[in-house]
C-alpha positions as CSV (number, residue, x, y, z in Angstrom):
1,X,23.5,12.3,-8.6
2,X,26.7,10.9,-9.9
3,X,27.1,11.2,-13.8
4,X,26.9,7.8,-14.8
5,X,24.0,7.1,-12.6
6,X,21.5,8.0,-15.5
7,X,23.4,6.5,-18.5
8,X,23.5,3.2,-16.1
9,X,20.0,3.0,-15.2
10,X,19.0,3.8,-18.5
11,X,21.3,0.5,-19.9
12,X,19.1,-1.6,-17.0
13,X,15.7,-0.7,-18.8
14,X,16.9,-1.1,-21.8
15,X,18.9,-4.8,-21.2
16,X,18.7,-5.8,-17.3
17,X,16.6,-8.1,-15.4
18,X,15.9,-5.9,-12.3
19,X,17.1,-3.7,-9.7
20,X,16.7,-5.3,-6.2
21,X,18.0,-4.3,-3.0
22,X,17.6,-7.1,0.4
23,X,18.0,-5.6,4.0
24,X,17.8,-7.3,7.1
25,X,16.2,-5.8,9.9
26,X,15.6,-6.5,14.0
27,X,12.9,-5.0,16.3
28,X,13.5,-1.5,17.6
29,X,13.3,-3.0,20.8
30,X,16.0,-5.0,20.0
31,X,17.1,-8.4,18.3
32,X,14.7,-11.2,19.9
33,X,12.2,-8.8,20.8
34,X,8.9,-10.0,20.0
35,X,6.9,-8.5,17.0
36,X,3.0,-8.5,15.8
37,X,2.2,-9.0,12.5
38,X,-0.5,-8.6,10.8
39,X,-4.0,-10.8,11.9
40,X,-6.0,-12.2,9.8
41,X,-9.5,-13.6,10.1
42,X,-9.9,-16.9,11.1
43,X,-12.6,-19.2,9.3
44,X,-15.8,-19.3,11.2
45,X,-15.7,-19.0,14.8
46,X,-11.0,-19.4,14.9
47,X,-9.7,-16.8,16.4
48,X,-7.3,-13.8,13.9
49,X,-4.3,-15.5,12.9
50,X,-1.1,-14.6,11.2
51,X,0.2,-16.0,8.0
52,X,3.3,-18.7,8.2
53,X,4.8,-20.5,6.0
54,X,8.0,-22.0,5.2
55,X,10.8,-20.6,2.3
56,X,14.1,-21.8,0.7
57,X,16.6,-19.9,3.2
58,X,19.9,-21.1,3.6
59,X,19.5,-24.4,1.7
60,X,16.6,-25.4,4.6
61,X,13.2,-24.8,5.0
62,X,12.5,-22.2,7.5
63,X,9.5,-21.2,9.4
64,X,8.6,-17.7,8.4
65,X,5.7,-15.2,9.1
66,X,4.6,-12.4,6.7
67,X,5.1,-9.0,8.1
68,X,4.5,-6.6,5.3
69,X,2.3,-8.0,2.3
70,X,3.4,-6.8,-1.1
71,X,0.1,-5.2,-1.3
72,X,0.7,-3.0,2.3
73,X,4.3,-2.5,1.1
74,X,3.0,-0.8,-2.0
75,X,0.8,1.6,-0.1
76,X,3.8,2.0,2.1
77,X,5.7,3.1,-0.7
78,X,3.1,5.5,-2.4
79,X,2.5,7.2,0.6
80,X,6.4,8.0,1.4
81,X,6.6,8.7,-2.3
82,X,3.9,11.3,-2.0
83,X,5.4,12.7,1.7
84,X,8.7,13.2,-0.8
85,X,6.6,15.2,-3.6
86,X,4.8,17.6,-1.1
87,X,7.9,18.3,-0.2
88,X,9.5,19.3,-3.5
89,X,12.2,16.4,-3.2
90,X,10.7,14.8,-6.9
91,X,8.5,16.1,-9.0
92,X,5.4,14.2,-11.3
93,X,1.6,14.7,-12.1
94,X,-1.2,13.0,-10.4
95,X,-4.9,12.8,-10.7
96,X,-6.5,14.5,-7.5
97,X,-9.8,14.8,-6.6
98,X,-10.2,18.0,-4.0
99,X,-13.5,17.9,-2.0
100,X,-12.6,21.0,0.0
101,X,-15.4,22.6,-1.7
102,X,-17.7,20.2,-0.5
103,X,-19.8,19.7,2.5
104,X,-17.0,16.7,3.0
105,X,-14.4,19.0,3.1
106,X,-12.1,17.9,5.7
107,X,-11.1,14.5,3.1
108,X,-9.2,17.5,1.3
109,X,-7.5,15.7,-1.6
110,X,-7.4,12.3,-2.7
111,X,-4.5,11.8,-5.2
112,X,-3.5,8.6,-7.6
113,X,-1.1,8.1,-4.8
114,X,-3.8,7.5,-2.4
115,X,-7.0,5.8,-4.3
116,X,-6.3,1.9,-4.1
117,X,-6.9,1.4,-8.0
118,X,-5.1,4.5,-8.7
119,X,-6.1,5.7,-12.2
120,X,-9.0,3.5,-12.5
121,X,-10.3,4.1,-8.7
122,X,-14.1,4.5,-8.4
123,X,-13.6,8.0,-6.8
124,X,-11.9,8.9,-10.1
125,X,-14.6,7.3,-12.1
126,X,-17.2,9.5,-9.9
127,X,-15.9,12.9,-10.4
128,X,-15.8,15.4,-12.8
129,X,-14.6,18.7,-14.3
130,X,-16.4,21.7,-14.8
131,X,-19.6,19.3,-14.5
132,X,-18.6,16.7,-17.1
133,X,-17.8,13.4,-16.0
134,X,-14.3,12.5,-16.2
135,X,-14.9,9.5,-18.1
136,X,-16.4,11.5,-21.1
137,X,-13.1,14.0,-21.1
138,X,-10.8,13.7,-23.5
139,X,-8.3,12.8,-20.6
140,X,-11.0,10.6,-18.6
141,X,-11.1,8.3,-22.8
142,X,-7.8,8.3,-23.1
143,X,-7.2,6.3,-20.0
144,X,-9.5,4.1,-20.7
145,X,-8.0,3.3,-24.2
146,X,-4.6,3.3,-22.8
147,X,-2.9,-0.5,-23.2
148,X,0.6,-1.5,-22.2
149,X,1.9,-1.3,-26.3
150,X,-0.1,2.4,-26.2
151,X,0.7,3.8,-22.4
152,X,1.8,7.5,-23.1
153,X,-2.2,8.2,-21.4
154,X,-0.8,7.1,-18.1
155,X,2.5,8.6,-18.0
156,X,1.0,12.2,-18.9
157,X,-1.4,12.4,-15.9
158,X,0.1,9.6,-13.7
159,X,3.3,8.0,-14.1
160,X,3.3,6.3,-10.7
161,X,0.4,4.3,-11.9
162,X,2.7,2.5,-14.0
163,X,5.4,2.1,-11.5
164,X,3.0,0.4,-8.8
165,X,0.4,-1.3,-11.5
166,X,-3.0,-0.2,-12.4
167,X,-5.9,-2.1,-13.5
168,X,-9.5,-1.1,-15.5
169,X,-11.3,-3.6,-13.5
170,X,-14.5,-1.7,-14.0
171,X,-14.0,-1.2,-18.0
172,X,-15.5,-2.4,-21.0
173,X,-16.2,-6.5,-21.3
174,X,-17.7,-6.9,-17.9
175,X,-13.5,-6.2,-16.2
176,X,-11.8,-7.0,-18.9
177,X,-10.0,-3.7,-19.1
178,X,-6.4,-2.8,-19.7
179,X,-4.2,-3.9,-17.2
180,X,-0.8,-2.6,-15.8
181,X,1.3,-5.1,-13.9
182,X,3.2,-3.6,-10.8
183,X,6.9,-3.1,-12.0
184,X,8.0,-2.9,-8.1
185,X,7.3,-5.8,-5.8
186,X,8.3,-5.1,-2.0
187,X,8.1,-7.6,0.5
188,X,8.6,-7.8,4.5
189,X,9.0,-11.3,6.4
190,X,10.4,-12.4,9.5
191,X,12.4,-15.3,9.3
192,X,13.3,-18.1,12.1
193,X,10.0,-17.7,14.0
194,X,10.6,-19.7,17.6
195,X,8.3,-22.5,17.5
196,X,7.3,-24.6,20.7
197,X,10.1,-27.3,22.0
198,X,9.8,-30.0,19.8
199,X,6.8,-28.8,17.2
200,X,6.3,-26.7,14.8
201,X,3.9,-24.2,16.3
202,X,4.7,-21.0,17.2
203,X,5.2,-19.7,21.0
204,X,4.0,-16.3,20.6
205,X,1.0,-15.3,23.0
206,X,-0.5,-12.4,23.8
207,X,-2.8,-11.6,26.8
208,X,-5.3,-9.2,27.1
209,X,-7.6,-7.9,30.4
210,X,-9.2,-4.7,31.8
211,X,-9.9,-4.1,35.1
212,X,-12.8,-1.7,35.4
213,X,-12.3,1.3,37.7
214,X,-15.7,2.0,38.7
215,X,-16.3,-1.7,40.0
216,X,-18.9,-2.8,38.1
217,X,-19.5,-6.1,38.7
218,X,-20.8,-8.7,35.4
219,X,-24.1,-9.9,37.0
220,X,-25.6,-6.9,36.9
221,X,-27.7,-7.4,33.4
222,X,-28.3,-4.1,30.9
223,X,-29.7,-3.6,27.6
224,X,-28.6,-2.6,24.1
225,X,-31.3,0.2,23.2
226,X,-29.2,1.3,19.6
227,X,-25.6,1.9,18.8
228,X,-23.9,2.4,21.8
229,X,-26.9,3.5,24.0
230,X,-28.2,1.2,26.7
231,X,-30.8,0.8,29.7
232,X,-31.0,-1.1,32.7
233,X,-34.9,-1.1,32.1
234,X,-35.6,-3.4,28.7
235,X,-37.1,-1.0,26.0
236,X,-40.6,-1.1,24.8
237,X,-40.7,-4.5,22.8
238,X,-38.0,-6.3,24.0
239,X,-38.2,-9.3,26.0
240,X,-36.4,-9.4,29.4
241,X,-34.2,-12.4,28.8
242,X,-32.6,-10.2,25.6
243,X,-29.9,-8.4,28.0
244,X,-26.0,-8.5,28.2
245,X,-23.3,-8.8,30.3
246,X,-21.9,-4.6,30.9
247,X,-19.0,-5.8,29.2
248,X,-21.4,-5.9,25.8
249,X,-21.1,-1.9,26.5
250,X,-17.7,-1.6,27.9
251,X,-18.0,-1.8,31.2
252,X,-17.2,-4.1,33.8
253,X,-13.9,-5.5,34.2
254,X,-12.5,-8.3,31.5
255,X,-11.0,-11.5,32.6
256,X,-7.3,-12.1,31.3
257,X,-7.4,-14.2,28.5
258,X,-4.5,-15.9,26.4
259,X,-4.5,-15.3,22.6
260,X,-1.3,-17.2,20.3
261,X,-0.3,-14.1,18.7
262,X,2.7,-12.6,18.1
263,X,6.0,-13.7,17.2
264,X,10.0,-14.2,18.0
265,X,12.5,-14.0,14.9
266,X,16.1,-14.6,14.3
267,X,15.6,-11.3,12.2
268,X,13.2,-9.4,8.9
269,X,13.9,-9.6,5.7
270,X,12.7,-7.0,3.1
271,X,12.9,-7.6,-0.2
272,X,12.5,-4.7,-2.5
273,X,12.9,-5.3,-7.0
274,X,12.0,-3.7,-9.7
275,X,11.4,-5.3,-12.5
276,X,12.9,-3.7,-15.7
277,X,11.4,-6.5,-17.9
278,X,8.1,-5.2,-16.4
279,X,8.7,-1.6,-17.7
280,X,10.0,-2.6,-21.0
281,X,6.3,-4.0,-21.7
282,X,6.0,-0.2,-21.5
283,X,5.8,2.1,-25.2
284,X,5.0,5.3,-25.5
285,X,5.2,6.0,-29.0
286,X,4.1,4.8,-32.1
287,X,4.9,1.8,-33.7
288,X,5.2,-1.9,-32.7
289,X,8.9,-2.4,-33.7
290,X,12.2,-2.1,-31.1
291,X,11.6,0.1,-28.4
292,X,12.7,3.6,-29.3
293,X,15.0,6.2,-27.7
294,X,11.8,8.0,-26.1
295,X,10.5,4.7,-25.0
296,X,13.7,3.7,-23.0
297,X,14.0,7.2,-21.7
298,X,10.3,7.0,-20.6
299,X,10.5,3.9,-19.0
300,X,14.5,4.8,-16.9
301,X,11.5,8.0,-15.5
302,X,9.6,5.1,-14.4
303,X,12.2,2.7,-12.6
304,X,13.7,6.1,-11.0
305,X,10.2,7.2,-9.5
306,X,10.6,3.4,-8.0
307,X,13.9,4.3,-6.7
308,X,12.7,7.5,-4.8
309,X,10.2,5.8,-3.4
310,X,12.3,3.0,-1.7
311,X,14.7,5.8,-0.6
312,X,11.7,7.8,0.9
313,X,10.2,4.6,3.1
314,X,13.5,4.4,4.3
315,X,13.6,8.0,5.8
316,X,9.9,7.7,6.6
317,X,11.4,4.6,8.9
318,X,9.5,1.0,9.5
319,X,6.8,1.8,12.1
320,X,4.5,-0.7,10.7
321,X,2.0,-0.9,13.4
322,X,1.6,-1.2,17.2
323,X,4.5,-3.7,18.4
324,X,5.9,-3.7,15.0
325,X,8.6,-1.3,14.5
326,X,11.7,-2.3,12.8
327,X,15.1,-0.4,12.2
328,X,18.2,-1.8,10.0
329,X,20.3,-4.6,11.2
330,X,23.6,-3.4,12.1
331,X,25.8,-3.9,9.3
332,X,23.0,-4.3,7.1
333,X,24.0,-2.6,3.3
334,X,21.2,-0.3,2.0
335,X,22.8,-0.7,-1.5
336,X,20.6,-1.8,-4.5
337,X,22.2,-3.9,-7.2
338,X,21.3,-4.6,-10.7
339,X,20.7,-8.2,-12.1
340,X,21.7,-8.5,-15.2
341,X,19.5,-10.7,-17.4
342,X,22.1,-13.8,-17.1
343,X,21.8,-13.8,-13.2
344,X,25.1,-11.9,-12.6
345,X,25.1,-8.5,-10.3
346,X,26.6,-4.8,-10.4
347,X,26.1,-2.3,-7.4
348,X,23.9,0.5,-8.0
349,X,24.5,3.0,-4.7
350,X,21.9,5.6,-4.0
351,X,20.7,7.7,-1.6
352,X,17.3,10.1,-0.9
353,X,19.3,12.9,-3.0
354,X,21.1,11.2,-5.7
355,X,17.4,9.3,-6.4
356,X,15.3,12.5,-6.7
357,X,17.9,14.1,-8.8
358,X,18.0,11.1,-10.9
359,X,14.5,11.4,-11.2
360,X,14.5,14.3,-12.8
361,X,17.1,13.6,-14.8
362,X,15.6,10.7,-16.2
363,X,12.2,12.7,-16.7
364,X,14.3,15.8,-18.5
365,X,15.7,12.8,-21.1
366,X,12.3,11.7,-22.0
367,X,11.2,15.3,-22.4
368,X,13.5,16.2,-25.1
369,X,13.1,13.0,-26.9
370,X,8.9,14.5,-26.4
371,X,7.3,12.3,-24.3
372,X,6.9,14.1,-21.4
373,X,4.5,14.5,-18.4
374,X,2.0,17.0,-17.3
375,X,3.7,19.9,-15.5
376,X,0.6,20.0,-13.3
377,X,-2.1,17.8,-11.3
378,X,-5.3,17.2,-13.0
379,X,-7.5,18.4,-10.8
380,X,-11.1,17.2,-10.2
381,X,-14.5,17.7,-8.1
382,X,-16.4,14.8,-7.1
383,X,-19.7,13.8,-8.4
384,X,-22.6,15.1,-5.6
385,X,-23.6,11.4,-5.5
386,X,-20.1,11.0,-4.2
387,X,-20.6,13.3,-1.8
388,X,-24.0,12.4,-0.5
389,X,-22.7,9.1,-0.7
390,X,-20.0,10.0,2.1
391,X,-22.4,11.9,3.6
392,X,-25.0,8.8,4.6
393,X,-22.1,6.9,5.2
394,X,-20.8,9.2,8.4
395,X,-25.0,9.8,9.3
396,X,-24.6,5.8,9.2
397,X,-21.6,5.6,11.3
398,X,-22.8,8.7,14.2
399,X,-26.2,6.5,14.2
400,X,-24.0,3.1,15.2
401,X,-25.5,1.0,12.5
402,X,-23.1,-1.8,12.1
403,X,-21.8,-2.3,8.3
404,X,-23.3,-4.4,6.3
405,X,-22.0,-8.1,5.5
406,X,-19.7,-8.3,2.0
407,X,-22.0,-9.6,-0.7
408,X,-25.2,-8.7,1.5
């Protein structure tokens, strides 16, 4: 870390708009190459669908597709983020519920880094320590009081929280509970999708088929008995015209069939920022006048945690899913910049090293001025209605009993 890095990022907290870095990346396979975003479910019988939609690039409106949600991105994040503190590379406290001592005991830990509510996750909620529940602990209360003007609860057992938001959905007033607003908003979309001659639909297709290596041919007519069990007799009390094709069961060969999926794009853009008006909303000591010296410190901890985190995805690379990897565009900067609350921008270089030094920089700051964080993970059991809970589930799952509708 370079001297000035700290005393800089500590002036962005304190007066700056945001840190933001924008990269433009092209298929592994190649600029051109064609990539799959995500599907999403169509409305009633429509087949999964991407998400398009046009944005201001360029002074036009171009067709673009959404590759990485801000949502995915932020798990993207918290997972390289915790890859980089199993390894040492930064250090911070997080919540972790171990169920190696369970009958479950293969989940191992499930960390603040993992749960998708963080903090106020219902495997939190359902756990314990030393066979008190964790909401009736003096730690368990404390988060539950916490607000944005009164935070210091989260940044003792969980800064990240505060980086990548946190909200008390299930607290007092029915949801009404505190909420954290994410300070880091990340981004992936491809831009320029190719689109039919003369329309605006996309081209992409994709094509599926199987051909079935023992022959079997789709007249013949079988029965579902339960989960993935069948009979070519029909089972006591069910009628003969009930059966199904074999390809019901997975046999049988599959006819090709033509689904528009998949994409072309003159290239990705990611867009990673960090709000530093977000942390600001951030105290952490008492009082309700300027920010203090310890609040400032705290919240540069924050926005560095952010940093590593964007550094770290970077290593971990951009395999997003199957047909969607993506590597940087040749040429592309990796350089972050900081906008300054008038609009105008100042480099901010950093790399995986220089971020998790700052890191601790930034957290060493805040501890002298006293606000610091745990030196250890909070560590808790889960509830053994948890467990069982988990426990039915799987029996559920070995059975084959489909899931039940949402809202059912």
């Amino acid at each position: 870390m370079k001297s000035d890095q700290l005393e800089r990022l500590t002036r962005a907290v304190r007066e700056d708009a945001a840190i933001r870095r924008t990269r433009r990346l092209q298929p592994a396979g190649g600029p051109g190459d064609k990539l799959f975003p995500p599907t999403y479910p169509g409305e009633r019988n429509d087949p999964p669908r991407h998400v398009f939609e046009r944005r201001r690039i360029g002074g036009g409106n171009v067709l673009c597709v959404l590759i990485d949600s801000v949502q995915s991105q932020a798990n993207r994040l918290e997972e390289a983020l915790r890859a980089a503190r199993d390894a040492g590379d930064v250090r911070f406290p997080v919540i972790a519920v171990d169920f190696s001592k369970t009958d479950v005991k293969d989940i191992g830990r499930i960390t603040t880094l993992d749960a998708p509510h963080r903090v106020f996750d219902a495997i939190i909620r359902d756990s314990e320590i030393g066979g008190k529940r964790f909401r009736d602990t003096d730690e368990g209360r404390s988060l539950v009081e916490a607000k944005s003007q009164h935070a210091r609860a989260l940044f003792d057992l969980s800064p990240a929280a505060l980086v990548f938001g946190a909200w008390n959905s299930t607290g007092e007033g029915g949801g009404l509970g505190a909420k954290f607003p994410r300070a880091v908003v990340s981004e992936i979309i491809g831009v320029g999708v190719a689109v039919e001659p003369g329309t605006d639909k996309p081209s992409g297709q994709r094509t599926g088929s199987r051909v079935d290596p023992l022959g079997i041919r789709s007249g013949v007519r079988v029965y579902k008995v339960s989960g993935d069990d069948w009979s070519l007799e029909p089972p006591k009390g069910v009628k003969k015209e009930a059966c199904v094709s074999p390809s019901k069961i997975n046999h049988s060969n599959i006819k090709p069939d033509v689904t528009p999926l998949g994409v072309s794009i003159d290239y990705a853009l990611h867009t990673f920022v960090l709000s530093c008006a977000a942390l600001r909303r951030l105290h952490f000591t008492a009082g309700t006048g300027a920010p203090s010296d310890g609040d400032v410190a705290a919240q540069a901890a924050l926005a560095a945690i952010g940093l590593v985190a964007a550094v770290a995805q970077d290593r971990a690379g951009y395999f997003l899913r199957s047909r969607c990897d993506l590597v940087a565009e040749g040429g592309s900067t990796s350089a972050f910049e900081v906008v300054g609350a008038g609009g105008a921008t100042e480099a901010f270089p950093l790399d995986f090293r220089q971020a998790c030094d700052l890191a601790k920089a930034a957290a060493d700051r805040a501890a002298s001025l006293d606000i610091r964080w745990r030196d250890k993970d909070l560590v808790l059991a889960p509830q053994r209605k948890l467990v069982e809970l988990v426990k039915q589930s799987r029996e559920m799952a070995l059975r084959g009993e489909a899931e039940a509708e949402a809202g059912a």
